[in-house]
N, CA and C atoms of all chains as a GROMACS GRO file, in nm:
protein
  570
    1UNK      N    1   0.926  -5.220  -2.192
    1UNK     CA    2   0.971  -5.112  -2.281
    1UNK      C    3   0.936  -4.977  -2.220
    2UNK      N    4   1.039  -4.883  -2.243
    2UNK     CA    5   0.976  -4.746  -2.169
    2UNK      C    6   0.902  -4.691  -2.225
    3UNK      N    7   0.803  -4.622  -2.149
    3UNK     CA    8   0.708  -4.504  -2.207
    3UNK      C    9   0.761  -4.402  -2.281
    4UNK      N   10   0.681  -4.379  -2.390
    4UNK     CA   11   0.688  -4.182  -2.417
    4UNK      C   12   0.663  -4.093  -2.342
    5UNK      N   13   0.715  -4.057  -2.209
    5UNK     CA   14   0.652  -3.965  -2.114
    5UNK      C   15   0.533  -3.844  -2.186
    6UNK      N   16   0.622  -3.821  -2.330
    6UNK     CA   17   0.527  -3.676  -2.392
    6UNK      C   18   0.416  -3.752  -2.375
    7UNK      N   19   0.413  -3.851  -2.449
    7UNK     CA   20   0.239  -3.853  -2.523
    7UNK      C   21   0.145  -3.872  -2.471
    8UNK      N   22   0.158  -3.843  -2.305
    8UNK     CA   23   0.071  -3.780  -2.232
    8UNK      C   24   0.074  -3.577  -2.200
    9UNK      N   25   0.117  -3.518  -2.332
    9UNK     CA   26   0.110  -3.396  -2.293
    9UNK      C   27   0.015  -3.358  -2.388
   10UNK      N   28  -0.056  -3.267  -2.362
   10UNK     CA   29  -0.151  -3.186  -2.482
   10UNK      C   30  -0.102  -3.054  -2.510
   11UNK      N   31  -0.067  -3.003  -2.618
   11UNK     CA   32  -0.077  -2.904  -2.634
   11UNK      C   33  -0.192  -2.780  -2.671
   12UNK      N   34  -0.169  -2.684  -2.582
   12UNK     CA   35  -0.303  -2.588  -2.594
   12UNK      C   36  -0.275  -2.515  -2.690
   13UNK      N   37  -0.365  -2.473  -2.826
   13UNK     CA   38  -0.349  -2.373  -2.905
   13UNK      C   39  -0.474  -2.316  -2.938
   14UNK      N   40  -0.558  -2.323  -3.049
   14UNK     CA   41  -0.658  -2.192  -3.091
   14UNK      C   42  -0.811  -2.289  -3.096
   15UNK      N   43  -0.775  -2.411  -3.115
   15UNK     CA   44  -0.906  -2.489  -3.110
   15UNK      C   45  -0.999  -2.470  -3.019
   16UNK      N   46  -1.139  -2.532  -3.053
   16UNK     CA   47  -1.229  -2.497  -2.961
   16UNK      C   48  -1.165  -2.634  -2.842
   17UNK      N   49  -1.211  -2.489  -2.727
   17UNK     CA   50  -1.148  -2.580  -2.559
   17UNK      C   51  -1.228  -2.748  -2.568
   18UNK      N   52  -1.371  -2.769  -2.555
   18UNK     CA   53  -1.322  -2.928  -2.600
   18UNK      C   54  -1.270  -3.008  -2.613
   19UNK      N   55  -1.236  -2.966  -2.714
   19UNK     CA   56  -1.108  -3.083  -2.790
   19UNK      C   57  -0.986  -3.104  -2.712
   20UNK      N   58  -0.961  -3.017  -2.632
   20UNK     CA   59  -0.859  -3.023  -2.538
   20UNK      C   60  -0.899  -3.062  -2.417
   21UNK      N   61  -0.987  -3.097  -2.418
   21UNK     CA   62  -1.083  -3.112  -2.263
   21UNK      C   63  -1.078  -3.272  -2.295
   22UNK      N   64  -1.114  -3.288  -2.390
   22UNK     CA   65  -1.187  -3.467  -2.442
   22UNK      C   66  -1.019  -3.508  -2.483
   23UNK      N   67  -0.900  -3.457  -2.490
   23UNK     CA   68  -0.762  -3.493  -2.537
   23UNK      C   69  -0.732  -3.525  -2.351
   24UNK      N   70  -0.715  -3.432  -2.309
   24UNK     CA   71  -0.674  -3.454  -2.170
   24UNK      C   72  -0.724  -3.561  -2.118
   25UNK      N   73  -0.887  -3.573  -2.106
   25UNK     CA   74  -0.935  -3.658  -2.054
   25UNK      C   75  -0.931  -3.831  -2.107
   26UNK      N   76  -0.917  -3.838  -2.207
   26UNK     CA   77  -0.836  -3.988  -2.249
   26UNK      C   78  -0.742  -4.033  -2.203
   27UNK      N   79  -0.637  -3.932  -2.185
   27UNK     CA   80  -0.488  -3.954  -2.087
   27UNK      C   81  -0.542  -3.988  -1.963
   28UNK      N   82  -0.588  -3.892  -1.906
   28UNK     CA   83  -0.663  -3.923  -1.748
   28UNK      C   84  -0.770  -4.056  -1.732
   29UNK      N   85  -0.832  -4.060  -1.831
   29UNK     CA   86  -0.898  -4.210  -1.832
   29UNK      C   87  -0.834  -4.371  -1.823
   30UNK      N   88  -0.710  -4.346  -1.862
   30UNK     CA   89  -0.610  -4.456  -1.798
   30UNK      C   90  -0.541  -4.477  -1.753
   31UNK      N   91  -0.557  -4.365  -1.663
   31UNK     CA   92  -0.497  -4.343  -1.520
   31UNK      C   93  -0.385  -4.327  -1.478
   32UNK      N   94  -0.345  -4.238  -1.604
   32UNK     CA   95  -0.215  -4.124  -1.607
   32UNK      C   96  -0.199  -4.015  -1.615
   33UNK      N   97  -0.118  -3.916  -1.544
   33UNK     CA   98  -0.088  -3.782  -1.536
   33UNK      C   99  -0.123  -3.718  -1.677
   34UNK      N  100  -0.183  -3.613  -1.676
   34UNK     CA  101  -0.187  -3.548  -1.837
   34UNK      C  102  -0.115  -3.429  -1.811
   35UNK      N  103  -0.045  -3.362  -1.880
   35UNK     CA  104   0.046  -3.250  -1.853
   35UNK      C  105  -0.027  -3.108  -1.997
   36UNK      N  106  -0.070  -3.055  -1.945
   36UNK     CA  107  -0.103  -2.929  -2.052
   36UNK      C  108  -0.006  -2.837  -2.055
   37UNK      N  109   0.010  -2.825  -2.226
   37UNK     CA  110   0.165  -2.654  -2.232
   37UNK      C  111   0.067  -2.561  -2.323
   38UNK      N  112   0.108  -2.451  -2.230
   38UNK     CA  113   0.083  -2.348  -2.364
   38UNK      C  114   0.180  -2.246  -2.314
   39UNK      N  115   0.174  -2.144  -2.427
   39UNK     CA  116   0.252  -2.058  -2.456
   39UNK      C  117   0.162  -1.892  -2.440
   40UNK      N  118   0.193  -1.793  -2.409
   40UNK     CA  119   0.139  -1.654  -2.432
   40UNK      C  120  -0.007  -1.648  -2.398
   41UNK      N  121  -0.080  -1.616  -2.522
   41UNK     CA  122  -0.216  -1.619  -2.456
   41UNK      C  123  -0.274  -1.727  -2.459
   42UNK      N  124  -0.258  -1.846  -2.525
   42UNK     CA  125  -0.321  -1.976  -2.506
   42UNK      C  126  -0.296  -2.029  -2.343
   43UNK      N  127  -0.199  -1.952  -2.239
   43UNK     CA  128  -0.189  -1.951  -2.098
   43UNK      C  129  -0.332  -1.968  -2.070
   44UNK      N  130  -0.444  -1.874  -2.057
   44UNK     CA  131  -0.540  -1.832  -1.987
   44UNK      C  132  -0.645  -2.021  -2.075
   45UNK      N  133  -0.637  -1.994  -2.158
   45UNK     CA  134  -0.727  -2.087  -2.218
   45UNK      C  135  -0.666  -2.239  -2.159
   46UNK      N  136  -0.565  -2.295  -2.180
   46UNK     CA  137  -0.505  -2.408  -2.104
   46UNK      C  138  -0.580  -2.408  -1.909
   47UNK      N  139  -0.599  -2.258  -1.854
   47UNK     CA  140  -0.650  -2.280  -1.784
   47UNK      C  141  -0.772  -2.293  -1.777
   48UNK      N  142  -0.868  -2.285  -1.837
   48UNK     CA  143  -0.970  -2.270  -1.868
   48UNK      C  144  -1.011  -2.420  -1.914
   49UNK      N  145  -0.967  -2.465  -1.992
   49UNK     CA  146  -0.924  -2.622  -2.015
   49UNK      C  147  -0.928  -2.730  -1.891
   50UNK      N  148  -0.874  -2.700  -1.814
   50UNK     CA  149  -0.845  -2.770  -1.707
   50UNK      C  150  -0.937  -2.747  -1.543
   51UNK      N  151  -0.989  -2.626  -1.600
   51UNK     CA  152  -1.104  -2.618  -1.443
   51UNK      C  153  -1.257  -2.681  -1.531
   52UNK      N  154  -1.249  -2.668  -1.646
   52UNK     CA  155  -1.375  -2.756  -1.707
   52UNK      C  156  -1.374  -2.905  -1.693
   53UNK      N  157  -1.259  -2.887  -1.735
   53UNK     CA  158  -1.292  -3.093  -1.705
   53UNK      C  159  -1.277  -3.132  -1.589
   54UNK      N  160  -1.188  -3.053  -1.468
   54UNK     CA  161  -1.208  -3.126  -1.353
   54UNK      C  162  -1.344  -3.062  -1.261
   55UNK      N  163  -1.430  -2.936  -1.294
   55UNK     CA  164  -1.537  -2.910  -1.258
   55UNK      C  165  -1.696  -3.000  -1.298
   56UNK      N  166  -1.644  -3.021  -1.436
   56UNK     CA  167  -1.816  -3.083  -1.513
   56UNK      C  168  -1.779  -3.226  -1.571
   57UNK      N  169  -1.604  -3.256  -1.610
   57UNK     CA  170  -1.625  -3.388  -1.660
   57UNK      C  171  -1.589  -3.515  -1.586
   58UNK      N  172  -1.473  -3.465  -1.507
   58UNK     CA  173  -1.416  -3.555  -1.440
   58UNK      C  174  -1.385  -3.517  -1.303
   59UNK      N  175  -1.440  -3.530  -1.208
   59UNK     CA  176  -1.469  -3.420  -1.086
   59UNK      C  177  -1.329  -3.563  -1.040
   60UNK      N  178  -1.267  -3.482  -0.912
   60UNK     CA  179  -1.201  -3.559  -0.857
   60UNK      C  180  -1.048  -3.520  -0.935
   61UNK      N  181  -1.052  -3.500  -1.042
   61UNK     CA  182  -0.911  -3.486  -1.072
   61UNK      C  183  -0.849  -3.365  -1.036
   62UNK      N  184  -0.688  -3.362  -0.986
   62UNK     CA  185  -0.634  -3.292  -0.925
   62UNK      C  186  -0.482  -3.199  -0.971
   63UNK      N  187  -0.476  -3.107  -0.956
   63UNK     CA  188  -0.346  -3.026  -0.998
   63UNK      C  189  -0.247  -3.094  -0.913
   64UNK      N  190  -0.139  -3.156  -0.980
   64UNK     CA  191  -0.012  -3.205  -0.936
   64UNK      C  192   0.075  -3.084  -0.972
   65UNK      N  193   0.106  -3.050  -0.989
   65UNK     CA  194   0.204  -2.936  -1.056
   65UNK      C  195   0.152  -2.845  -1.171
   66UNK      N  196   0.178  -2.717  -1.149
   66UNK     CA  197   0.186  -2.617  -1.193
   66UNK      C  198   0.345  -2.517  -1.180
   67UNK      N  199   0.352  -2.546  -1.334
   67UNK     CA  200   0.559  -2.472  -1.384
   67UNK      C  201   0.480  -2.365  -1.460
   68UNK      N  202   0.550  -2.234  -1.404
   68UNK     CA  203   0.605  -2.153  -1.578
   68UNK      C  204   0.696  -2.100  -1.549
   69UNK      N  205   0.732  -2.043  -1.674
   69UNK     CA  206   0.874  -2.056  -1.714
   69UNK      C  207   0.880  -1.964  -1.843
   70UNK      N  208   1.002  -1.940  -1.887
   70UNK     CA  209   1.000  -1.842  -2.001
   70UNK      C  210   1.064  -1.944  -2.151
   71UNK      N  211   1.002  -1.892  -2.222
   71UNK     CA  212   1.047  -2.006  -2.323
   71UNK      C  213   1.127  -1.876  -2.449
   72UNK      N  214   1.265  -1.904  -2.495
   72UNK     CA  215   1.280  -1.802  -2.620
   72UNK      C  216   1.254  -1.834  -2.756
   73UNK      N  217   1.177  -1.776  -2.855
   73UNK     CA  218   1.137  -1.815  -2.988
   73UNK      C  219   1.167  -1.716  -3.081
   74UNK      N  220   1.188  -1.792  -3.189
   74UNK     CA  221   1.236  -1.749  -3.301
   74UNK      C  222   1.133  -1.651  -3.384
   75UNK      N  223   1.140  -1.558  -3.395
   75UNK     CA  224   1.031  -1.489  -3.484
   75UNK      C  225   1.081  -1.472  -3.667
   76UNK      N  226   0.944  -1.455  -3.745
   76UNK     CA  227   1.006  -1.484  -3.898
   76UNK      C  228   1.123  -1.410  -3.923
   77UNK      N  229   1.122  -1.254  -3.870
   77UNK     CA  230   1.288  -1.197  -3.937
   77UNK      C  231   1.361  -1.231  -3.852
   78UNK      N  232   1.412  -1.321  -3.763
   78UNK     CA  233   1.537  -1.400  -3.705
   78UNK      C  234   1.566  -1.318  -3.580
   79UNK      N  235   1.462  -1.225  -3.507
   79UNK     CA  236   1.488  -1.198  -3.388
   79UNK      C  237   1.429  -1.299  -3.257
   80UNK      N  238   1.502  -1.244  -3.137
   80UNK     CA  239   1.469  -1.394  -3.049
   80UNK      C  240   1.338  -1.294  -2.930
   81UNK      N  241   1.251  -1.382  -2.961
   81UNK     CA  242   1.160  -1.339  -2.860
   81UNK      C  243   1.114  -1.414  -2.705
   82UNK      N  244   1.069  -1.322  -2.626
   82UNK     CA  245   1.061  -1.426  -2.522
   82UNK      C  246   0.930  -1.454  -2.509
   83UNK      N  247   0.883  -1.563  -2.424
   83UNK     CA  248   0.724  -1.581  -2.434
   83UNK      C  249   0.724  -1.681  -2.320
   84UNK      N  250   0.621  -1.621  -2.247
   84UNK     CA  251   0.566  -1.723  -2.082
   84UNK      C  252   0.518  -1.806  -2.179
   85UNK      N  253   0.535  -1.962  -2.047
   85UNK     CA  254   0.494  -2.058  -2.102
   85UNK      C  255   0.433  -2.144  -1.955
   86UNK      N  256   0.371  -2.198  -1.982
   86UNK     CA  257   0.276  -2.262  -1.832
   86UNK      C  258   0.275  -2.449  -1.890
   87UNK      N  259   0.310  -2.533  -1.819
   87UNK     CA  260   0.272  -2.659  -1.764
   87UNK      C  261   0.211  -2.701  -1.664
   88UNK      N  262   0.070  -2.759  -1.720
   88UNK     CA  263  -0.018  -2.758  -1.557
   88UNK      C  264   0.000  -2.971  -1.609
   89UNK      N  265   0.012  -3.010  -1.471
   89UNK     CA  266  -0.008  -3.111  -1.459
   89UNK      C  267  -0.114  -3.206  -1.411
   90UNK      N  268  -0.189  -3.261  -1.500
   90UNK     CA  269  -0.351  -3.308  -1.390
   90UNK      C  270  -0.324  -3.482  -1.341
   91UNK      N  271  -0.351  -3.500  -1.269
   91UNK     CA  272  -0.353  -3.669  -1.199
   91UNK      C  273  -0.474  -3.703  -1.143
   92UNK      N  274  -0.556  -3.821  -1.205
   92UNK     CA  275  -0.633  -3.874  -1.228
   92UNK      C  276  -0.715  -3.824  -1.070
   93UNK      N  277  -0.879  -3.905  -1.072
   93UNK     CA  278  -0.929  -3.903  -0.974
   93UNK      C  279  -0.882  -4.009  -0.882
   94UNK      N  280  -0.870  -4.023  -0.777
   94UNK     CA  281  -0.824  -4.166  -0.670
   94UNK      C  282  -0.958  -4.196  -0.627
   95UNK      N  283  -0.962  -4.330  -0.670
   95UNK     CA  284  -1.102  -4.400  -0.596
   95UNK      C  285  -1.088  -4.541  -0.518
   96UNK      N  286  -0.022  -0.508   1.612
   96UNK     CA  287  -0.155  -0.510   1.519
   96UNK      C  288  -0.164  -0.604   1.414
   97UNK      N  289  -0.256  -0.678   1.386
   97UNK     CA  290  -0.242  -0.802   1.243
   97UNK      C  291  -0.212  -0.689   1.115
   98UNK      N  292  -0.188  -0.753   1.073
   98UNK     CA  293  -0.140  -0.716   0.929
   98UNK      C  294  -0.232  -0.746   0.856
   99UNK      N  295  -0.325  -0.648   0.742
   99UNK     CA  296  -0.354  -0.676   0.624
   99UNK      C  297  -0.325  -0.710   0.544
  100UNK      N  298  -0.328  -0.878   0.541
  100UNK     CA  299  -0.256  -0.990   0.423
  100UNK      C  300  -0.281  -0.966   0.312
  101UNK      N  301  -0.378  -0.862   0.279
  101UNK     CA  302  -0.468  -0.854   0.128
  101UNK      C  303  -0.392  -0.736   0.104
  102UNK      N  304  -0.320  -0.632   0.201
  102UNK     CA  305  -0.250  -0.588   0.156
  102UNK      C  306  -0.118  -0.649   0.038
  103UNK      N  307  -0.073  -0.732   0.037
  103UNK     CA  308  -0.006  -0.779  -0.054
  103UNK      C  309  -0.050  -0.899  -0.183
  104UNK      N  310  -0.173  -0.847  -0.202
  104UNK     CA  311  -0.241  -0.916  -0.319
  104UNK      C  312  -0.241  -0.752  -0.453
  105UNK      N  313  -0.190  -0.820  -0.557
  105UNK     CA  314  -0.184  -0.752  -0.696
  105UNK      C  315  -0.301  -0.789  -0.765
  106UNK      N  316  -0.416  -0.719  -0.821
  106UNK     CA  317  -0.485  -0.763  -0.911
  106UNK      C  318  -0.433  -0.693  -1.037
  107UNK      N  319  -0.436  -0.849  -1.128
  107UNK     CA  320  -0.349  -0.798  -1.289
  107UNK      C  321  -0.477  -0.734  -1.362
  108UNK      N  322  -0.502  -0.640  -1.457
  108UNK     CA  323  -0.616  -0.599  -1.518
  108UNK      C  324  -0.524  -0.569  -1.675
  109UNK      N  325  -0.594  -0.464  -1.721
  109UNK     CA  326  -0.544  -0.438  -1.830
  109UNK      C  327  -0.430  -0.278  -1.900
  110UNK      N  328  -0.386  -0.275  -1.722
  110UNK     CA  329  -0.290  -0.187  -1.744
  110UNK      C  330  -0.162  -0.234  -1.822
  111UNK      N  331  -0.047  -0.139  -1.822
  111UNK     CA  332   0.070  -0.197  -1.900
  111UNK      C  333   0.120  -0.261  -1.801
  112UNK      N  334   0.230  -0.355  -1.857
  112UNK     CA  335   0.273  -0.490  -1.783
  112UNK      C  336   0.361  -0.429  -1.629
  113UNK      N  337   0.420  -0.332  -1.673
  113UNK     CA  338   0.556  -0.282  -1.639
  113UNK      C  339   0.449  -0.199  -1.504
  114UNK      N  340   0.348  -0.165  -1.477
  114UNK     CA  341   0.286  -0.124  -1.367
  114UNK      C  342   0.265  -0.252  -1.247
  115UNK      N  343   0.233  -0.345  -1.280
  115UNK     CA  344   0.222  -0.483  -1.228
  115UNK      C  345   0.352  -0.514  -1.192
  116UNK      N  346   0.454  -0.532  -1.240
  116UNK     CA  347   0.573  -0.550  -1.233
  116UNK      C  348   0.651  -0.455  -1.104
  117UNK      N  349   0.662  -0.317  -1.108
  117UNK     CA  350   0.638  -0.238  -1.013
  117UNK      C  351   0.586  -0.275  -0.892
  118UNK      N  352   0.430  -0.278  -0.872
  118UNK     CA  353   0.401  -0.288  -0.743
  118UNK      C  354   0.388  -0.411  -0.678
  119UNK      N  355   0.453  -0.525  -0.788
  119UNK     CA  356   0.456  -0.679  -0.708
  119UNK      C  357   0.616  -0.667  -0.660
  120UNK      N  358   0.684  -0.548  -0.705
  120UNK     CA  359   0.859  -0.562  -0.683
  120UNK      C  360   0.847  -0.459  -0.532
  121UNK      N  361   0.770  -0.375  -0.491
  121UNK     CA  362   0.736  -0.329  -0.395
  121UNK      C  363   0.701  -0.409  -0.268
  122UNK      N  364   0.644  -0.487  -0.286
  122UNK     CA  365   0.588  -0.586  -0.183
  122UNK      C  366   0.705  -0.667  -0.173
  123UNK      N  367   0.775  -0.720  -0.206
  123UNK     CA  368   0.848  -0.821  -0.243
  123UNK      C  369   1.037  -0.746  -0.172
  124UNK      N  370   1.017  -0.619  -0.221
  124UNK     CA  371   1.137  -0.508  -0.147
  124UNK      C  372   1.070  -0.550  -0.007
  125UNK      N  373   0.956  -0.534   0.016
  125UNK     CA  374   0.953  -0.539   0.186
  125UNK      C  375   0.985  -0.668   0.275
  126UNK      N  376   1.063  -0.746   0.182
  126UNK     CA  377   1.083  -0.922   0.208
  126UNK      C  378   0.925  -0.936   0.285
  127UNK      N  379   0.841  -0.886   0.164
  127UNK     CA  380   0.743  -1.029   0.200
  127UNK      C  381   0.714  -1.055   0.098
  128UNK      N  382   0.608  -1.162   0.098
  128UNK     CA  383   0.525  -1.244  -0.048
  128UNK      C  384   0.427  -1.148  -0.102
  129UNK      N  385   0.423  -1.179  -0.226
  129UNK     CA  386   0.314  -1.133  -0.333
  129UNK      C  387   0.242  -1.181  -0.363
  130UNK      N  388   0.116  -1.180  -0.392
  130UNK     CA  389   0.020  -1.242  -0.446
  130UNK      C  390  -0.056  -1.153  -0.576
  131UNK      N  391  -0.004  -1.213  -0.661
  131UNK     CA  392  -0.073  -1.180  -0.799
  131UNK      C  393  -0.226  -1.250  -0.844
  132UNK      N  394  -0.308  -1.164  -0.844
  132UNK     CA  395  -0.458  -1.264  -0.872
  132UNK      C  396  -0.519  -1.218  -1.017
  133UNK      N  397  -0.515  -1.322  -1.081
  133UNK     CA  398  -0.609  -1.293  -1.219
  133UNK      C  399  -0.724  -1.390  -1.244
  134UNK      N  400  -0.812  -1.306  -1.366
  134UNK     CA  401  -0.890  -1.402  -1.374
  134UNK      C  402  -0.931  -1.376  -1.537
  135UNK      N  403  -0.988  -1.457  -1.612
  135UNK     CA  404  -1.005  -1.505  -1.755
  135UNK      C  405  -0.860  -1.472  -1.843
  136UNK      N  406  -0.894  -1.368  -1.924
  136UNK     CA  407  -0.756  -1.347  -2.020
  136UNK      C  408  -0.659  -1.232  -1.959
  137UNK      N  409  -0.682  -1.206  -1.833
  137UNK     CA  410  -0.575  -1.155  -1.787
  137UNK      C  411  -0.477  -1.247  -1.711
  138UNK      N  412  -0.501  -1.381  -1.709
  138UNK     CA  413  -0.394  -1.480  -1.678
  138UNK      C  414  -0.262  -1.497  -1.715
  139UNK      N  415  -0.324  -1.444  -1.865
  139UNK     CA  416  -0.165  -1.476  -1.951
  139UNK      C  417  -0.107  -1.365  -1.902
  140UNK      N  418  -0.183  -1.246  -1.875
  140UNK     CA  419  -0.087  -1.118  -1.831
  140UNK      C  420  -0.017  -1.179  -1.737
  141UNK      N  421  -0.068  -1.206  -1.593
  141UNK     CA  422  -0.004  -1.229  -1.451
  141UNK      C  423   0.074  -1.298  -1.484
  142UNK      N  424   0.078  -1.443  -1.535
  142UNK     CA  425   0.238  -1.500  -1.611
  142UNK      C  426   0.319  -1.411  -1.626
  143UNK      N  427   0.294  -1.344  -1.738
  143UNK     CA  428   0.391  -1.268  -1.835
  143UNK      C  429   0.440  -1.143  -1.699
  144UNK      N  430   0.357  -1.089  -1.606
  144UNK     CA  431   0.449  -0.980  -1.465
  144UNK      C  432   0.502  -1.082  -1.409
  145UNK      N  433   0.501  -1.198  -1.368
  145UNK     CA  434   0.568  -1.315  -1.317
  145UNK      C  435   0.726  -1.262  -1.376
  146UNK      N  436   0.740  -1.360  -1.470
  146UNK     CA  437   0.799  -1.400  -1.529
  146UNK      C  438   0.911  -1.230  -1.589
  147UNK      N  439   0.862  -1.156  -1.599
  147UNK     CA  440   0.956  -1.031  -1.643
  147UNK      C  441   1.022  -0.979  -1.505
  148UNK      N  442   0.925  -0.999  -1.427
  148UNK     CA  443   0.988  -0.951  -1.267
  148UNK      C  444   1.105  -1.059  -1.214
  149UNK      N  445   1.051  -1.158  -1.247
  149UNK     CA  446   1.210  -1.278  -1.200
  149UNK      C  447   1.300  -1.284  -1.257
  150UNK      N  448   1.310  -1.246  -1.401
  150UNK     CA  449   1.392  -1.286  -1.512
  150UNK      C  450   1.465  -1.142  -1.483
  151UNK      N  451   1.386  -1.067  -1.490
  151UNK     CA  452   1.475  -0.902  -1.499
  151UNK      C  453   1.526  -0.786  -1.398
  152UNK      N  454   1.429  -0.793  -1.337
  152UNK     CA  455   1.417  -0.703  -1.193
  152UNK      C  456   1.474  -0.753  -1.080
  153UNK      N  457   1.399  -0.888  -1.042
  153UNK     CA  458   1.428  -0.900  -0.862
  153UNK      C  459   1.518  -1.060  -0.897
  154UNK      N  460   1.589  -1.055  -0.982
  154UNK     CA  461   1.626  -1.231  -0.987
  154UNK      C  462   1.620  -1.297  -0.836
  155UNK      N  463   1.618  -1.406  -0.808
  155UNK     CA  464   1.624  -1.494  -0.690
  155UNK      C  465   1.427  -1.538  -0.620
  156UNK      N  466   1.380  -1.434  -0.732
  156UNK     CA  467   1.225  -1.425  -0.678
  156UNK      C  468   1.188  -1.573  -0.712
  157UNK      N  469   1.087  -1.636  -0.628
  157UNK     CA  470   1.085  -1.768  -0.679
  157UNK      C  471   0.933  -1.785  -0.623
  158UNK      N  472   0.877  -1.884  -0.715
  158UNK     CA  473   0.702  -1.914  -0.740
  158UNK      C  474   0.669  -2.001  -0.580
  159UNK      N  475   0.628  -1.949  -0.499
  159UNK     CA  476   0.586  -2.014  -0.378
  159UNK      C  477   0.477  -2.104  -0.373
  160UNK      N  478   0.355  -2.061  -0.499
  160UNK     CA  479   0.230  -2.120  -0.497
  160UNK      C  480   0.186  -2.069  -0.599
  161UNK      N  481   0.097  -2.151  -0.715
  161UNK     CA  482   0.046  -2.133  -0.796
  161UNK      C  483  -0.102  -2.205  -0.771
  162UNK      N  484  -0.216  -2.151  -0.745
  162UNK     CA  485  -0.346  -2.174  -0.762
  162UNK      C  486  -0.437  -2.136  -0.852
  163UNK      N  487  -0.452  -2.223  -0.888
  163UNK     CA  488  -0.595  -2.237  -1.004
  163UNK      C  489  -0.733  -2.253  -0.978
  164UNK      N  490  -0.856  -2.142  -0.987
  164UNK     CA  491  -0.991  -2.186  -0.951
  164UNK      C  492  -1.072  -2.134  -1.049
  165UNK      N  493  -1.176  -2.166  -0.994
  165UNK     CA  494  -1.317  -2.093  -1.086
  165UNK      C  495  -1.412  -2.015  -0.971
  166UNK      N  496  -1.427  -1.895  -1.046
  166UNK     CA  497  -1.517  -1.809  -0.996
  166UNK      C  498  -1.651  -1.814  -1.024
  167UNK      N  499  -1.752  -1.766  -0.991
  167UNK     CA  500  -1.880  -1.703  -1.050
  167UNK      C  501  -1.896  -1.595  -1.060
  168UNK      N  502  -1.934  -1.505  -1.183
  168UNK     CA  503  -1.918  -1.375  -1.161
  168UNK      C  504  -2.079  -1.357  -1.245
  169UNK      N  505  -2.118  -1.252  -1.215
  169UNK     CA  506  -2.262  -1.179  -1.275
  169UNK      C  507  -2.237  -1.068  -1.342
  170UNK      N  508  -2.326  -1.128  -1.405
  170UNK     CA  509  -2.310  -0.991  -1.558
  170UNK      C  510  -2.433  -0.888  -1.529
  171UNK      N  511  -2.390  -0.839  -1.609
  171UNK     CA  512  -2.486  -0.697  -1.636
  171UNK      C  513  -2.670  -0.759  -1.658
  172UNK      N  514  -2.686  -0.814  -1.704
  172UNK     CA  515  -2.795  -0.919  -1.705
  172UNK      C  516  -2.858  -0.992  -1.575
  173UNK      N  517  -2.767  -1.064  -1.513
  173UNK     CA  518  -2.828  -1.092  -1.388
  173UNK      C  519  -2.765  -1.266  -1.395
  174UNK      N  520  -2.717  -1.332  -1.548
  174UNK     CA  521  -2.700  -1.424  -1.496
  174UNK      C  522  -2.520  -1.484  -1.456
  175UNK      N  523  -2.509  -1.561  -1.413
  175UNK     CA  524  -2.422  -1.627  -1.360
  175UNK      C  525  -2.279  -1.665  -1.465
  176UNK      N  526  -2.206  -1.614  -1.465
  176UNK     CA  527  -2.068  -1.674  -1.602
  176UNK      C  528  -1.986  -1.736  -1.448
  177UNK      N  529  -1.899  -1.836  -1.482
  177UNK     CA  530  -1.824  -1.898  -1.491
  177UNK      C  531  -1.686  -1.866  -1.517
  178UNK      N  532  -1.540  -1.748  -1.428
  178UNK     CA  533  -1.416  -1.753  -1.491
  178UNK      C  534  -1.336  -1.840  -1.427
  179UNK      N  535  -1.221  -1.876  -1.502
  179UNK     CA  536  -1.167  -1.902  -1.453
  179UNK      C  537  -1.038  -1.816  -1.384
  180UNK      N  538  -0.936  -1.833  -1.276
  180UNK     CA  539  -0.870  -1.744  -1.222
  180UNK      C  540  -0.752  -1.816  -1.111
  181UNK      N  541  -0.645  -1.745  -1.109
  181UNK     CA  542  -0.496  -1.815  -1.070
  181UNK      C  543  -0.477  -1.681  -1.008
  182UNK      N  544  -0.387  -1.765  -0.837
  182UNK     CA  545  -0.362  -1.654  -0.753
  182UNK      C  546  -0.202  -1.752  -0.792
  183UNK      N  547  -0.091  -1.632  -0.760
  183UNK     CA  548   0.044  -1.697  -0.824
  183UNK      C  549   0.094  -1.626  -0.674
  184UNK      N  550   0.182  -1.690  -0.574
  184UNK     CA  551   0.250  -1.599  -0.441
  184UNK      C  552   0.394  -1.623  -0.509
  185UNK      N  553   0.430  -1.507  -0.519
  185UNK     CA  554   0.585  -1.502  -0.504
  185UNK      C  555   0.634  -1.464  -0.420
  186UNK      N  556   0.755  -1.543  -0.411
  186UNK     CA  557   0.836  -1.502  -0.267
  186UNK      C  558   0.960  -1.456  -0.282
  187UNK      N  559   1.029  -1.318  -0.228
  187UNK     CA  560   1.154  -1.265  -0.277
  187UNK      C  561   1.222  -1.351  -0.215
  188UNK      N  562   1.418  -1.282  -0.364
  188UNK     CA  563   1.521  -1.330  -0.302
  188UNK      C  564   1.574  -1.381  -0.176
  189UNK      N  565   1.600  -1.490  -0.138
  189UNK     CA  566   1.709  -1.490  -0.007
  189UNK      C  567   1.833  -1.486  -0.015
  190UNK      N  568   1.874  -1.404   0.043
  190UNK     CA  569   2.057  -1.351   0.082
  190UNK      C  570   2.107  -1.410   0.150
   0.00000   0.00000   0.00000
């Protein structure tokens, strides 16, 4: 049966980094690509996300890809806004 | 004479976007590469001059390298923080 490719993606938003650290790293614990998105300023924190766990939790894991890209969104009075958006891709440690 | 490669490094800070945008479209007029370097929450900035300079200004500009690291930086105190920081090379249009 095929995979959900997503449900190895995390999304970065306002939570404490952690939780996104210990989300990623479950994906990476069975020894699949984890893909992080964020949007605007959750950019900097997604990175921030990702040099922690491969610095202190899971040394060895590696940037496969890094995308951004512009994403357009809807704001409440119906104008279209634009907003950077970053996909970093991590792949496990090789042992 | 070698060329000062650091000549074409941008550090993003907390000027307006549209200054960044400018002097990475300068470097980039001289058909060479750019290097945009940020570090903590000025990341999301360097995205966001990325991304307005390709989309609007120099179309054909395209992401050559995206690197992700961690720094050590010292505070006013004496001890040691931890940022994180992304050098992004863009490389102009080809005709």
């Amino acid at each position: 049966m095929p995979r959900n490719k997503d449900d190895n993606s995390v999304y970065i938003g306002r939570k404490p980094t952690m939780n996104y650290v210990m989300a990623a790293m479950m994906i990476l614990n069975k020894d699949e690509d984890a893909t992080l998105k964020a949007r605007g300023r959750a950019i900097s924190h997604a990175v921030d996300v990702c040099e922690i766990l491969k610095n202190r939790f899971l040394k060895g894991t590696e940037y496969k890809d890094i995308r951004i890209s512009t994403e357009k969104l809807e704001s409440d009075d119906g104008t279209m806004n634009n907003v950077s958006s970053i996909e970093i891709v991590l792949t496990p440690p090789k042992d």
